[in-house]
C-alpha positions in Angstrom: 106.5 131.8 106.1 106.8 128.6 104.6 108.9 126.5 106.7 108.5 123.2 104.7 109.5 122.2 101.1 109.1 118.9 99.1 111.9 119.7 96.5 111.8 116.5 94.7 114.9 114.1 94.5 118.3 114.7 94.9 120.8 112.6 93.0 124.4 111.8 92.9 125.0 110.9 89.7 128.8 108.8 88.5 129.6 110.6 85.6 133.0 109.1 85.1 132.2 105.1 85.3 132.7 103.0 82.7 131.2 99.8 82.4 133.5 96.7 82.3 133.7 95.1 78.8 131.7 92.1 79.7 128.8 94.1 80.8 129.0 96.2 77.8 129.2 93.3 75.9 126.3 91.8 77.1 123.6 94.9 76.8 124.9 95.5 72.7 124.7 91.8 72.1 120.7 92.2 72.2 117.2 93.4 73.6 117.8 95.5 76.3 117.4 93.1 79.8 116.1 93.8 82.6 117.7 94.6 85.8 117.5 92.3 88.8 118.7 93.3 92.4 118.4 93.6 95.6 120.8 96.4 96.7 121.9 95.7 100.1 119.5 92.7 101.3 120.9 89.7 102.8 120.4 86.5 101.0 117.7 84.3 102.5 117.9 81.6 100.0 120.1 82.8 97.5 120.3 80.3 95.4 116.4 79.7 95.0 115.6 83.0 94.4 118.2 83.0 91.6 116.4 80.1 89.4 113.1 81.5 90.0 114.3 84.9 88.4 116.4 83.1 85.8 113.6 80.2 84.6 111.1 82.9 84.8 113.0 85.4 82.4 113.6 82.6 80.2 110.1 81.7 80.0 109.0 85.1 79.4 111.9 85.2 76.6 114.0 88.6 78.8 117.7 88.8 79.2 118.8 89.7 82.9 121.6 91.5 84.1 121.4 89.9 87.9 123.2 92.5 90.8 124.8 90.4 93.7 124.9 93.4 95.9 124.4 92.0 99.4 123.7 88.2 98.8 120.3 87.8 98.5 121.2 86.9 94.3 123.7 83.7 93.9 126.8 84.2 91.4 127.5 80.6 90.8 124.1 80.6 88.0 125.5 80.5 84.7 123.3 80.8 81.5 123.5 82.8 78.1 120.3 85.4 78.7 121.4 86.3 82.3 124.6 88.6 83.0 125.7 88.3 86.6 127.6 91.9 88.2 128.6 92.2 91.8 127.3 96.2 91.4 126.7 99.2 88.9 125.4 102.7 89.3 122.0 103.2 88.7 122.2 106.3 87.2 124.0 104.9 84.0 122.6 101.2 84.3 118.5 101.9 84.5 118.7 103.8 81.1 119.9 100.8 79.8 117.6 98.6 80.3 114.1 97.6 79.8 112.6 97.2 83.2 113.7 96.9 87.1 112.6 93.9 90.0 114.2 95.4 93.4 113.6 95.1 97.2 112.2 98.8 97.4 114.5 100.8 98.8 113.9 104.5 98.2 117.1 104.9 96.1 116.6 102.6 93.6 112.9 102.8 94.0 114.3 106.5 92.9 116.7 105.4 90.3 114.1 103.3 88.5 111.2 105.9 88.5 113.8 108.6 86.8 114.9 106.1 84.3 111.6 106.1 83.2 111.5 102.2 83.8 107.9 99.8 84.9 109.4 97.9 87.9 108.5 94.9 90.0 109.0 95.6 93.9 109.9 92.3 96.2 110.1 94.1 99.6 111.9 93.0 102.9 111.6 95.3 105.2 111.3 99.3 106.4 110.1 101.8 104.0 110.0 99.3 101.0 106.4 97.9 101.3 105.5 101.9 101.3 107.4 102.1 97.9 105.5 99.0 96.6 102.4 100.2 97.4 103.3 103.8 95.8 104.9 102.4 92.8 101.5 100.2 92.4 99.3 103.3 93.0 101.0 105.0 90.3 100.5 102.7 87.9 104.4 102.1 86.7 104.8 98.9 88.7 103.8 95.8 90.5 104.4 94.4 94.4 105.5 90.6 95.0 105.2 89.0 98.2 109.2 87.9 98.4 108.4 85.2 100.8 105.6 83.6 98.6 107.6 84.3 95.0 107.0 81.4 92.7 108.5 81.2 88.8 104.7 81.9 87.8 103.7 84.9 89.6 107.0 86.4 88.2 106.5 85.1 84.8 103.1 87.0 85.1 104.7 90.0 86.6 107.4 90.2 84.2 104.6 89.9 81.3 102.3 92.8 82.7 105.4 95.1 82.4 105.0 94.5 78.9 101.5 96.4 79.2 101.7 99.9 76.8 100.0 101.7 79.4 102.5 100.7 82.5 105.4 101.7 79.8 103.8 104.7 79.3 102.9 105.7 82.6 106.4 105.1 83.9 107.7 106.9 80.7 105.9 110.1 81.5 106.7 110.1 85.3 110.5 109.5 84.7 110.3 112.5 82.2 108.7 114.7 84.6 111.1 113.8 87.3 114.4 114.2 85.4 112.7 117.7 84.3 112.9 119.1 88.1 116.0 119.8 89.9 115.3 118.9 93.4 118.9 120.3 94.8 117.9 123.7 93.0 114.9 124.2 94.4 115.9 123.1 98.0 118.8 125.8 97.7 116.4 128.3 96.3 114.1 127.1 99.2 117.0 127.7 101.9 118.5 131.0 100.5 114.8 132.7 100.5 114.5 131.6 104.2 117.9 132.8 104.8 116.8 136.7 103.5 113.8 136.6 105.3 115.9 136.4 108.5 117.8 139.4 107.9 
């Protein structure tokens, strides 16, 4: 008997949350930004790694919504093509926007691949190099060195998500992952097991 089962994910989605009307502002007021966090990392130097991802999004021409989540984004950066929010749930927030920079983690790693998004990986730590390297492999995203990031290599990053066939690719995958049900199958997975004992 089959004792182990790769189901696929299994998400929690918020299907009552409601965007504040600044944020819902900000994504009708133009061309849909691209999300910047780094869930739960601490901030090493916040502040720094705030211009870089603003003076590279503006030389690229993007709109940013920027996710404070543990610190390792500054709030105090004001400019018209960046949106600042302390969180938001993936699950609504991804579909709304163009493309995803994140530490790695395999939530919004997740999250990002579902919505169908290209993404740019800065890991810290754990698992999150893995999910760079996967993400890479795949062909719907790129790894940055976190330590070594510099307002060029993002500029060029956020340019190569621009590539058709990264947009594509990620396209495809996220349509192929929202068309399993990885809950389903696990309890499918369980319940056969379970009859098989009897």
């Amino acid at each position: 008997m089959q004792d182990v089962l790769v189901s696929g994910y299994w998400f929690l989605d918020s299907k009552n949350w409601r965007p504040p009307d600044d944020l819902a502002a900000f994504l009708a007021e133009g061309e849909p930004p691209i999300y910047v966090g780094f869930g739960s990392m601490p901030g090493v130097d916040p502040g720094r790694m705030t211009a870089t991802v603003v003076e590279a999004l503006a030389r690229q021409g993007k709109r940013g919504i920027l996710a404070l989540g543990g610190g390792a984004l500054a709030a105090d950066h004001k400019s018209g093509h960046v949106h600042v929010v302390r969180d938001a749930p993936h699950d609504w927030l991804f579909p709304e926007v163009s493309a995803v920079i994140h530490h790695g983690g395999a939530g919004t790693t997740a999250a990002a691949l579902r919505a169908g998004k290209p993404m740019i990986i800065c890991p810290f730590f754990g698992d999150q190099p893995f999910w760079a390297r996967r993400v890479t492999d795949l062909g719907v995203g790129l790894s940055l060195d976190r330590r070594a990031l510099t307002v060029e290599s993002l500029t060029d990053a956020l340019a190569a998500m621009d590539d058709p066939h990264m947009r594509r690719q990620a396209d495809a995958l996220g349509s192929t992952i929202r068309d399993e049900d990885g809950v389903a199958n696990a309890v499918g997975f369980i319940e056969a097991a379970a009859d098989k004992l009897h």
